[in-house]
Every structure is written in C-alpha cells, then in structure tokens.
C-alpha positions, 0 to 999 in steps of 0.5 A: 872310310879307310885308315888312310882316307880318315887320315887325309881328312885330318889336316889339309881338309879339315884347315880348310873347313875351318877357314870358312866360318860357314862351314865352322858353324855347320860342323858345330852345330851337327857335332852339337845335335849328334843326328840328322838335321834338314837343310833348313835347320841347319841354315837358319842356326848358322845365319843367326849366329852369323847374324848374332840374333835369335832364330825367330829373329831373322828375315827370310833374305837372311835365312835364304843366303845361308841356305842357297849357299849351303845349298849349291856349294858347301853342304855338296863340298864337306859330303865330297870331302868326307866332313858330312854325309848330305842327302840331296833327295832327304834334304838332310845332312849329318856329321860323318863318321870320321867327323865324330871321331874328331876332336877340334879345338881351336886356340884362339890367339889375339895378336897381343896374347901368347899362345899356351904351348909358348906361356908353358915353356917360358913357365918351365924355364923361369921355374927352372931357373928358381929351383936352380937359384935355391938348390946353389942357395943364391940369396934370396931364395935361401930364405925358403926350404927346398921344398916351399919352392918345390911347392911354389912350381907346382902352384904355378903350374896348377893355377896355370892349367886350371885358367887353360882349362876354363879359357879353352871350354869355350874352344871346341867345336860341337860344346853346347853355345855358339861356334868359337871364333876365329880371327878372320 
C-alpha cells in the first residue's frame, strides 16, 4: 500500500470500522494474535464475546450468524477497504500491513464523565490560577512557599497521568482481554 492509500485508511475508513462492533472485535482479536487466523476462529471469538460467554459455551446458531456475517459482508468489505488481508480460497484472514502500523485507542467517554483532554485544561488553568494566587502572595496561598505550590501542580498532574494511564490500559485495540467498549 502507498503513502497516500495508508493515509486514507486513517479516518473516514477506520470510524467506520469501529462503529461496527463486529468489525471492532475482529480487528482486536487479529492485532491480539498478530498471524493468520481461519474464518472459523475468528467467528467463533467475536460471537462469544458478543455473547459474553466462553468459546466451548456457545450454540451452533450463535457460532453461525457471526460466521455467515463475516462470511458474505465484513470479512470481503475490511479486505477492499485495506483493514485486512481475506483469503476466500484459504479461508483465512489477517490484519493487513497498514492495519499493524496503526495504534487504535478508543476513550470511551459516558455521558456523565468528561473527556481527558478537557479534565488537563481545566487542570492547567486551576493550577494556574494557584501558582498565580501565590506569586502576588494573596492570603491564603502565602502560607506555603513558592515551591510547595510548585510541588503541588506537579503532584496533580502526576497523579492525574498515572490514573489516565491505568484507565486507558483497557483501551486499545489488540491489548490482551476483550475489545474495549463503545457506546452504542
């Protein structure tokens, strides 16, 4: 694939992937195993996480509506669309190399929760607005030096970036464990 055709890929296709959670759980489980996988497997890991259950839990229907599905649309879209490389004749699909170049992370925001680029700036202002408070030594923030409050907006942001870090593990696709969530 070209510069041009990896960039394309980028947005407009990749949104669309993603809107689907077939195709959401598909593309997590082939980045996850990183080879070649049949049809079969594929179909049978995104129903049972569609169907919250284990593997050697689900029925045959269940197995067969993802694989059918698969089968006649997604699998034959996602290869014409560059997210994977589907053999017909191997039954066989796996990530494509623009695909594996691609990290996707998905920030999940519920409707009551604010998204982590806005909590940052509102963070960086209210810091701001500390270290502004201390340096024209308005009271209270004269009873602390210069550089506890110094130490203060770097604990806040410290603390703020390792709970960032440990909520957004559970975020990208391909990391081990189910596909992440998506509101739908």
């Amino acid at each position: 694939m070209s510069e041009s055709e990896t960039e394309s890929l980028s947005n407009d296709v990749l949104y669309d992937a993603l809107s689907q959670t077939r195709r959401r759980y598909a593309l997590h489980y082939l980045k996850q195993r990183g080879e070649p996988v049949s049809v079969q497997e594929l179909a049978e890991q995104v129903a049972a996480w569609e169907n919250e259950k284990e593997i050697e839990e689900l029925t045959s229907q269940e197995r067969k509506r993802v694989y059918i599905a698969f089968y006649q649309s997604h699998l034959q879209t996602m290869d014409d669309n560059g997210l994977v490389e589907y053999d017909d004749d191997d039954g066989t699909v796996t990530l494509s190399e623009s695909m594996r170049d691609i990290d996707l992370y998905l920030e999940v925001v519920p409707e009551e929760s604010v998204p982590w680029s806005l909590y940052y700036a509102g963070l960086a202002v209210a810091n701001a607005a500390i270290l502004l408070l201390a340096w024209l030594e308005i009271r209270p923030f004269t009873m602390l030096p210069d550089l506890a409050w110094g130490a203060v907006v770097l604990v806040t942001f410290g603390v703020s970036a390792f709970v960032q870090f440990y909520y957004s593990r559970q975020m990208h696709i391909g990391d081990d464990g189910p596909p992440p969530e998506l509101a739908e």
